[in-house]
C-alpha positions in Angstrom: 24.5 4.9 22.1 28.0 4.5 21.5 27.5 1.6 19.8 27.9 3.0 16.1 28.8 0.8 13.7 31.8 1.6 11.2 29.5 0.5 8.3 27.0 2.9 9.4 29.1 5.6 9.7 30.8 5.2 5.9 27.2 4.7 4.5 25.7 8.0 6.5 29.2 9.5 5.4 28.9 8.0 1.5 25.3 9.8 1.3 26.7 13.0 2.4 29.2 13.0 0.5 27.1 12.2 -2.9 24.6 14.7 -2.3 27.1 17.9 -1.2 28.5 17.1 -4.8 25.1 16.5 -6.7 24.1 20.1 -4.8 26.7 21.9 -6.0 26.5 22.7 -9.5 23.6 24.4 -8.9 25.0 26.7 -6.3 27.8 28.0 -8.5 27.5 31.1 -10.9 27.6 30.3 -14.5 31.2 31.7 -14.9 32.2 29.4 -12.6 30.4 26.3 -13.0 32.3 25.9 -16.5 35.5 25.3 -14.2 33.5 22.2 -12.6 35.6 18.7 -13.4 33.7 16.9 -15.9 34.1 13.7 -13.7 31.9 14.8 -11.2 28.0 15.1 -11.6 26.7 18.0 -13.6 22.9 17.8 -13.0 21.4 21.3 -11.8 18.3 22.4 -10.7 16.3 24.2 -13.2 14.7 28.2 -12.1 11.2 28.3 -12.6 9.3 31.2 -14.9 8.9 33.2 -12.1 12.7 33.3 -11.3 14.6 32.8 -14.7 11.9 32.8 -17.8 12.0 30.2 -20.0 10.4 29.3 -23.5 7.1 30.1 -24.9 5.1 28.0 -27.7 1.9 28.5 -29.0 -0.1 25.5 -30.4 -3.0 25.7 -32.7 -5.4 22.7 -33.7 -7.4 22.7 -37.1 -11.2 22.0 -36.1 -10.8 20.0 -39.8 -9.1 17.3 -38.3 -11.6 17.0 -35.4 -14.5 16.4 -37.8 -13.0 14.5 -40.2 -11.6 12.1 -37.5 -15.3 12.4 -36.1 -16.3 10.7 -39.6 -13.8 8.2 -39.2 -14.5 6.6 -36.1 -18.4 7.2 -36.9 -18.4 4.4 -39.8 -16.1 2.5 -38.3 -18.6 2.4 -35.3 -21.7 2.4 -37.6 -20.4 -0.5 -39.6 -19.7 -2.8 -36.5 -23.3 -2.0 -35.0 -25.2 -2.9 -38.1 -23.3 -6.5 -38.9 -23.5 -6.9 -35.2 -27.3 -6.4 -35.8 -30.0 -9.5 -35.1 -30.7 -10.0 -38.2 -27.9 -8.5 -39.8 -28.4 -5.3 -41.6 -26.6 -5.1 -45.1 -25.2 -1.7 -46.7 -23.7 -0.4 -49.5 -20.3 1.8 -49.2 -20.0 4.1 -46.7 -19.5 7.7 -48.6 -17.9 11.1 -46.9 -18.5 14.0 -49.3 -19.9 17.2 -48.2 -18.8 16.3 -44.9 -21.6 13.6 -43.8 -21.6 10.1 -43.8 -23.9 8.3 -46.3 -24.6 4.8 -46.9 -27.6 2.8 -48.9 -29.4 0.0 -47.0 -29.6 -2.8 -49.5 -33.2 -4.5 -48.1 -35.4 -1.3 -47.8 -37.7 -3.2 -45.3 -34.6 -2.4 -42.7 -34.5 0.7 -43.2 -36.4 1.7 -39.7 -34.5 -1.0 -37.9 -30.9 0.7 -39.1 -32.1 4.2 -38.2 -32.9 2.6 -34.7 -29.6 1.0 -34.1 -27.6 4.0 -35.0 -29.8 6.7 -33.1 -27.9 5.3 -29.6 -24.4 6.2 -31.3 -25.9 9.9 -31.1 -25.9 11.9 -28.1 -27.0 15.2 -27.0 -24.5 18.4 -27.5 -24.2 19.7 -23.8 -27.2 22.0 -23.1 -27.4 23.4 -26.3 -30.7 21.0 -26.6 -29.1 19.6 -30.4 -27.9 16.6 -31.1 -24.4 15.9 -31.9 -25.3 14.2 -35.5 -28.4 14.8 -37.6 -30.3 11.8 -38.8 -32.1 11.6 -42.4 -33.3 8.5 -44.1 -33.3 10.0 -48.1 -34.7 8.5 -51.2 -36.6 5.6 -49.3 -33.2 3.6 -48.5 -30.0 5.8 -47.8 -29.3 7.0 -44.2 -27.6 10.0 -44.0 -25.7 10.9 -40.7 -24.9 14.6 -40.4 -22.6 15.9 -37.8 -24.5 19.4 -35.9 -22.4 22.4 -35.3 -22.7 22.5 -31.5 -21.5 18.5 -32.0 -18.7 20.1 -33.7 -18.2 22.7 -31.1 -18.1 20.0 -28.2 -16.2 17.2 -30.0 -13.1 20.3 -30.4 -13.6 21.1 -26.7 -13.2 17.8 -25.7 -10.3 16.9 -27.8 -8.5 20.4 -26.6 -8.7 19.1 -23.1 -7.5 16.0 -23.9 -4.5 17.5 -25.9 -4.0 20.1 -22.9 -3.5 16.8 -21.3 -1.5 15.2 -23.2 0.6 18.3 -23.4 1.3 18.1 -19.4 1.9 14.7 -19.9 4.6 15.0 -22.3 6.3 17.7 -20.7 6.2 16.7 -17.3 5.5 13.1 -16.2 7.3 13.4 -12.9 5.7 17.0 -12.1 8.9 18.9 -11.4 9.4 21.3 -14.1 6.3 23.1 -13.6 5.9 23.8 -17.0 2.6 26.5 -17.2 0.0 25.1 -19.8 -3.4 26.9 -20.2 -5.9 26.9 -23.6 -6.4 29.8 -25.5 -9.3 30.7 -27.2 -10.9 27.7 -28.5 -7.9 25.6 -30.5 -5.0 27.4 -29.4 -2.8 26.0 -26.1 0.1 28.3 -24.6 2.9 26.3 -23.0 5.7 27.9 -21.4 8.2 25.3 -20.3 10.8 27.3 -17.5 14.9 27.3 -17.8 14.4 25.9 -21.5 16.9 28.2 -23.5 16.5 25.8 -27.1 12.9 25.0 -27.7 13.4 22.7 -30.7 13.4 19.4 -28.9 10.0 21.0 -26.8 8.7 21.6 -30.5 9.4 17.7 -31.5 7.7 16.3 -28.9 4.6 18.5 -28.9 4.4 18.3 -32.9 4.2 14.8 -32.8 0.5 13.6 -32.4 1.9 9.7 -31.9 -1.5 8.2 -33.6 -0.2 4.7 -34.0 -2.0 2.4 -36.2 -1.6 -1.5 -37.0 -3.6 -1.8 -40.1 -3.1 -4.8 -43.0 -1.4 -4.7 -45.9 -3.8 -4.4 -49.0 -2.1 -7.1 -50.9 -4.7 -6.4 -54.1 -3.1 -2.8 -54.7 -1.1 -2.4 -58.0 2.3 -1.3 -57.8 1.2 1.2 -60.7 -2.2 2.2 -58.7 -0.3 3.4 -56.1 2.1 5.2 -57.5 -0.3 7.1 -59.5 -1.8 7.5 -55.5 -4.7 5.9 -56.7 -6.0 3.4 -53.7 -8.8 0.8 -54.3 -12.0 0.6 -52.6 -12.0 0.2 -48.7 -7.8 1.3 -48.7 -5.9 4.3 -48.6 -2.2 5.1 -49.0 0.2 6.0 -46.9 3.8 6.9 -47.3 6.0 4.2 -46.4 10.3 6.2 -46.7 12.0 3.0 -45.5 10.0 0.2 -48.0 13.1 -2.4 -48.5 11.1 -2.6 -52.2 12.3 1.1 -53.0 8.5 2.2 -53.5 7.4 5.3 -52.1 3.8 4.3 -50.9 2.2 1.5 -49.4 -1.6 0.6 -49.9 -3.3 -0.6 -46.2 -7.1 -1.4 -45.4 -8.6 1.3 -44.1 -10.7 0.0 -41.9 -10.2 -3.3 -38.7 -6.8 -2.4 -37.4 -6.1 -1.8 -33.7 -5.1 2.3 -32.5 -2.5 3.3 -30.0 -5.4 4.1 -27.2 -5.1 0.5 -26.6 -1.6 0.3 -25.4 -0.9 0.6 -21.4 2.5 1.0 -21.8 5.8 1.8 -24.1 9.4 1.7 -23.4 12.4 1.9 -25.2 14.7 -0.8 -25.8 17.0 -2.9 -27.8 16.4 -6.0 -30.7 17.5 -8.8 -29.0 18.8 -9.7 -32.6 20.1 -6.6 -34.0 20.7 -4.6 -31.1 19.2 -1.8 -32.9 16.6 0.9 -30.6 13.3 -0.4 -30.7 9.9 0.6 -29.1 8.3 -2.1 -26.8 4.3 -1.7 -26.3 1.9 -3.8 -24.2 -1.9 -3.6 -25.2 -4.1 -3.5 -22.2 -6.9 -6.6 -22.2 -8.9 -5.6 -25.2 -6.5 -4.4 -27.4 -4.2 -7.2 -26.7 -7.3 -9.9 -27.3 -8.3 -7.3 -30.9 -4.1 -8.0 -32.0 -4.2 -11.4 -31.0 -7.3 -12.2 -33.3 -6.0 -9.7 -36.2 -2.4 -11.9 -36.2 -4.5 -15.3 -35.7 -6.8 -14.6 -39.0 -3.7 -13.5 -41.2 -0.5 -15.6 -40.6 1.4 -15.1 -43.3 0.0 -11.4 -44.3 1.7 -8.0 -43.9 1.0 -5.6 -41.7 1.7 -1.6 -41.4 2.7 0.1 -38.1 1.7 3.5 -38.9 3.1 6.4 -37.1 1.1 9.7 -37.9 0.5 9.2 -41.0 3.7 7.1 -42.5 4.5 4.0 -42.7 7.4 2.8 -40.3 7.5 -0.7 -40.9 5.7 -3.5 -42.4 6.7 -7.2 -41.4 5.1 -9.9 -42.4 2.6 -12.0 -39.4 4.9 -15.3 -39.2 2.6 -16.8 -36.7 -0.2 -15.2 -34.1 0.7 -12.9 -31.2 -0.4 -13.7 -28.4 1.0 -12.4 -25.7 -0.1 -8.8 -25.9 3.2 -7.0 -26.6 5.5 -6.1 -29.9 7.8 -4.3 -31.0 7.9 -0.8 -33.3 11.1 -0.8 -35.0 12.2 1.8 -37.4 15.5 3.9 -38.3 15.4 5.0 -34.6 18.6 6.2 -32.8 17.8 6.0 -28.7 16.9 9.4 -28.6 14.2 9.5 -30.9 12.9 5.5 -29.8 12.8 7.1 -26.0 10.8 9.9 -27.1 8.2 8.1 -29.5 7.9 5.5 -26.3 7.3 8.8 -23.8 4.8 10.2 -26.6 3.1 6.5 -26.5 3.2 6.4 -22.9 1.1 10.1 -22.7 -1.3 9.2 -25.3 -2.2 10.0 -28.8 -2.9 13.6 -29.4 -6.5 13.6 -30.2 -5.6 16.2 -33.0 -2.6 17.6 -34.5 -1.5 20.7 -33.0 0.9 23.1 -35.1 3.3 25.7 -33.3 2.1 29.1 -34.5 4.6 31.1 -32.1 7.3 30.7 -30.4 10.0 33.5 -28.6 11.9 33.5 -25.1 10.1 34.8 -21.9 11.8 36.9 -19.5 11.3 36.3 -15.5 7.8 37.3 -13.8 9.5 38.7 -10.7 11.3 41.7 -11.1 15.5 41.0 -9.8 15.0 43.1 -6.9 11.8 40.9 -5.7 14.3 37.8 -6.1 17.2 39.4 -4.1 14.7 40.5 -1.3 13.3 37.0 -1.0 16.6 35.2 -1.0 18.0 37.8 1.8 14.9 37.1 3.5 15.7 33.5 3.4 19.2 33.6 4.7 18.3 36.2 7.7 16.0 33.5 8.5 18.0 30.7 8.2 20.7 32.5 10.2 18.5 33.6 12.6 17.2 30.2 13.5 21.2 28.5 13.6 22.1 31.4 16.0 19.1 30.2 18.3 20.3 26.6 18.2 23.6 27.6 19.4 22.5 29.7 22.2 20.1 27.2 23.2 21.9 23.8 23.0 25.2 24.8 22.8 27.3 21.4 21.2 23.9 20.0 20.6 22.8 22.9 18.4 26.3 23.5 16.3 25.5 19.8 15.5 22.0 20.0 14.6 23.4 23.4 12.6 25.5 21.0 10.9 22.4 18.5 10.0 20.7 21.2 8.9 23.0 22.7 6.6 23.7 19.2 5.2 20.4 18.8 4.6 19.9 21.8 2.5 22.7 20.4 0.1 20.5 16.7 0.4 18.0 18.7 -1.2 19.2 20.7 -3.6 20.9 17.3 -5.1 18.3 15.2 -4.9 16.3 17.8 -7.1 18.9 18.1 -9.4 19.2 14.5 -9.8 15.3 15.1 -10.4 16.0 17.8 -12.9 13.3 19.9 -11.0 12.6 23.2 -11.5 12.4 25.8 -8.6 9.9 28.0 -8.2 8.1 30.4 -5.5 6.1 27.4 -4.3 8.7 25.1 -4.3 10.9 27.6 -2.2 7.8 27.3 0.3 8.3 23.8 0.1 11.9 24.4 0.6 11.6 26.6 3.7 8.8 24.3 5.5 11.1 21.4 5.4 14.0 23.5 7.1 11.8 24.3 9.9 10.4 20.6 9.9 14.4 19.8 10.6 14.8 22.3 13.4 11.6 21.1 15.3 12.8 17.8 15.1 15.6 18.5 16.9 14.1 20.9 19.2 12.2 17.1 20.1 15.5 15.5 20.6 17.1 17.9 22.2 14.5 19.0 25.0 14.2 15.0 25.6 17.8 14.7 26.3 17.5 17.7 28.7 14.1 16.1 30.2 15.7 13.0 31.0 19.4 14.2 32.9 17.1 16.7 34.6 14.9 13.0 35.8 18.2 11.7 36.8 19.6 9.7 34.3 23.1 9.0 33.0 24.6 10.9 29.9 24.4 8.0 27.9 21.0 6.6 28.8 19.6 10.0 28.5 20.9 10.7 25.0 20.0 6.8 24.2 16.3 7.3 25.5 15.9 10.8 24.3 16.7 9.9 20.5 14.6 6.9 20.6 11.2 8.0 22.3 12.0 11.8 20.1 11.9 9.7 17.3 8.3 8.1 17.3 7.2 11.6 17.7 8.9 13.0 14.7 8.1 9.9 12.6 4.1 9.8 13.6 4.3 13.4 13.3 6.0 13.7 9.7 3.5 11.0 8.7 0.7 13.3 8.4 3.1 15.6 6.2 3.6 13.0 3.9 -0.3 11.8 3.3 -0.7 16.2 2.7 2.1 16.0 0.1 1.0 12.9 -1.6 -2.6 14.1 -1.9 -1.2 17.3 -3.5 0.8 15.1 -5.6 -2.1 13.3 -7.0 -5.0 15.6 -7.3 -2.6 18.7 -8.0 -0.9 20.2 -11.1 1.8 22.6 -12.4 3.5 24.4 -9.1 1.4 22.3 -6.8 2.6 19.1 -7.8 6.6 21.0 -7.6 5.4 21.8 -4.1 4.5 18.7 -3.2 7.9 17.2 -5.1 9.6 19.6 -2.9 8.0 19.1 0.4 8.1 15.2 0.1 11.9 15.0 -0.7 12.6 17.4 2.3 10.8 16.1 4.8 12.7 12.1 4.0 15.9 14.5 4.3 15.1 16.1 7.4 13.7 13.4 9.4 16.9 11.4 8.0 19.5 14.2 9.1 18.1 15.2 12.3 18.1 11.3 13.8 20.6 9.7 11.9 23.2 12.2 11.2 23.3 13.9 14.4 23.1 10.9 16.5 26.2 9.9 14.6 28.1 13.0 15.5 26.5 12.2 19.0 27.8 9.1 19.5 31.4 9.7 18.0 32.2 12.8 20.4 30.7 10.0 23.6 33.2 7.7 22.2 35.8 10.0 21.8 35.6 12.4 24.9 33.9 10.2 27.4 32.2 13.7 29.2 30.9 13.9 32.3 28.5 16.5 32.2 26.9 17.7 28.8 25.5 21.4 28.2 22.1 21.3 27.0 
């Protein structure tokens, strides 16, 4: 027992000492938090909705862009099931007026064997008992594929889920800022983000849809065609601001490139070459085999990455890439490179969603709920250091101590965290204080279990630490698998909660072993007692 290592005592003292001063700039007032030395860490924890307000945006989709995207991937899909037919099934171009797709089958004797290849890539409409797409053969030899209303309906409720989503995503990857994000209607979402004075960076990174597109350069387009926006068959322009030839537009085929739903991750990072901020992707096994083939078949060929509709860059394919990565680079500064990679990194918005609203949003708990609760919380707390003193005397001052210290633990590592406090994370909060107090009620009933058996001061401090400590350990196991499950399965102030119970019960178990035993075994060394009062 009093055999304590220096080093272990600076480290113990080091982690202290780092998370008192991470704790408290959130634990002074705002007049005097200014007065803070810039030196020192400045991170704070953020007040949920419920405690401080926050920001309020309201998103709105256009069902417009559902169904026309709908189209999109419809002829794509309808043109790779028909050359993939045995024999293969020849059409015409693939018009979109009137919102439908049509197409002419160029041997009418295939016509009935097209209609049955496409009818799989139609599905029924929930339990609405339609279809999601109508379809006609017309005029002997033209298919026509019309998309149903209660298709329609279901295609927008999907993609408003996935946006809601996508939404979370963006806003909170971690799950500490609680952020409350809930549809509305049928395309509107309402997200209110808490402790979030300025909402324009929110507004960024929720306007941005991040549909990112490798598509080839359509080498046959006429400088002139394009700049009267006139694109020819199978292309379509696209703005391209940064074009090192000074024109305005670029021409791309529409049709074979790779999306950004194949990418499994994005980062931000730096040309090794330029040093400039560039966006590194890695395509998961399919999209990495679909870029590999589209830079085998055209070395020496532009391509467009397209983000959202504009052209960021085109470079030219010098040789194939294999490897499954690349890099997006574009008049980025870090900021703006980190957020297109955490946009990436979410997913693509499956439609674009427009802010409609946006104002501040006052607390949900009236000031006299939140000055009750916290004097309720510091009766309690009082109460319970009181009891340790009357009932372990030195022992209880210095689990007090571990106690308090690991309030401050805490508090820093959530403002490292940048997490936001709410009413369930304040349950986390006070559940881990009481997790620290039983575990050294274990210790400390253990000592007093083993002097009243007989044994020395020093053994029975040494043997009451160590077999208190598999207790506390097995028992905070079970805490751990709760939190993580709520973690995983939970959203919005769950997930906080289970943020907040997971970093306090590391904190407690940590204080209430190692930290007391430390000030354990310097008073031993120091005072040599003979009897201890427990």
């Amino acid at each position: 027992m009093l055999d304590f290592p220096r080093w272990k005592t600076l480290s113990i003292s080091l982690i202290l000492v780092v998370g008192v001063l991470l704790a408290i700039p959130s634990l002074l007032p705002a007049g005097v938090a200014q007065y803070y030395p810039g030196f020192l860490p400045q991170s704070k924890i953020n007040l949920g909705l419920d405690l401080s307000g926050g920001s309020h945006i309201l998103l709105e989709a256009d069902p417009k862009d559902v169904a026309e995207l709908r189209l999109q991937n419809m002829e794509e899909t309808v043109r790779g099931v028909l050359r993939a037919a045995k024999p293969r099934i020849a059409i015409g171009d693939i018009s979109r007026e009137g919102g439908s797709l049509s197409f002419l089958i160029r041997d009418v004797s295939q016509v009935d064997a097209a209609r049955e290849a496409i009818l799989p890539l139609t599905s029924g409409a929930g339990l609405t008992g339609q279809r999601d797409w109508n379809i006609d053969v017309r005029d002997t030899s033209r298919i026509v594929l019309t998309p149903t209303d209660a298709g329609l309906d279901q295609a927008l409720d999907q993609a408003m889920e996935t946006a809601t989503e996508v939404v979370r995503k963006r806003i909170d990857e971690l799950g500490t800022r609680e952020p409350t994000i809930i549809r509305q209607g049928d395309d509107r979402i309402v997200v209110q983000v808490p402790g979030l004075d300025d909402p324009e960076a929110l507004k960024q990174l929720l306007g941005q849809t991040a549909e990112l597109e490798f598509k080839l350069v359509d080498l046959n387009a006429s400088p002139e065609d394009i700049a009267a926006g006139r694109a020819p068959v199978g292309s379509e322009i696209f703005p391209y601001p940064d074009n090192p030839t000074g024109q305005a537009s670029i021409a791309v085929r529409r049709l074979g490139g790779i999306r950004g739903d194949k990418l499994t991750n994005a980062q931000q990072s730096f040309d090794q070459q330029t040093n400039e901020p560039v966006v590194s992707i890695t395509f998961d096994r399919e999209g990495g085999a679909r870029f590999a083939r589209l830079t085998q078949e055209n070395v020496n060929k532009p391509f467009a990455i397209i983000l959202d509709g504009e052209v960021l860059s085109a470079p030219n394919i010098n040789e194939p890439i294999l490897g499954g990565s690349a890099q997006i680079s574009g008049s980025f500064t870090t900021d703006s490179a980190n957020a297109l990679a955490i946009s990436l990194r979410s997913g693509a918005l499956p439609v674009e969603l427009k802010v409609v609203e946006e104002r501040s949003v006052g607390p949900d708990l009236g000031q006299e709920s939140i000055e009750l609760g916290l004097l309720a919380g510091a009766v309690a707390t009082f109460a319970v250091l009181a009891f340790m003193i009357i009932t372990y005397g030195r022992f209880g001052v210095y689990a007090n101590i571990a106690l308090i210290l690991n309030l401050f633990l805490i508090i820093g590592v959530m403002a490292l965290m940048n997490a936001t406090l709410t009413l369930p994370g304040i349950a986390g909060f006070i559940l881990t204080v009481g997790a620290a107090v039983d575990a050294n009620v274990l210790i400390n009933e253990r000592i007093r279990e083993e002097r009243n058996n007989g044994r020395r001061i020093i053994q029975a401090i040494e043997v009451g630490y160590k077999e208190a400590s598999r207790a506390i350990f097995d028992a905070n196991i079970t805490n751990v698998i709760a939190a993580v499950l709520l973690f995983l399965f939970g959203s919005g102030p769950v997930r906080g909660f289970a943020v907040v119970l997971l970093i306090g019960i590391a904190t407690s178990v940590w204080t209430a072993v190692y930290v007391t035993r430390m000030f354990v075994a310097l008073w031993l060394r120091r005072e040599r007692p003979r009897e201890i009062n427990i």
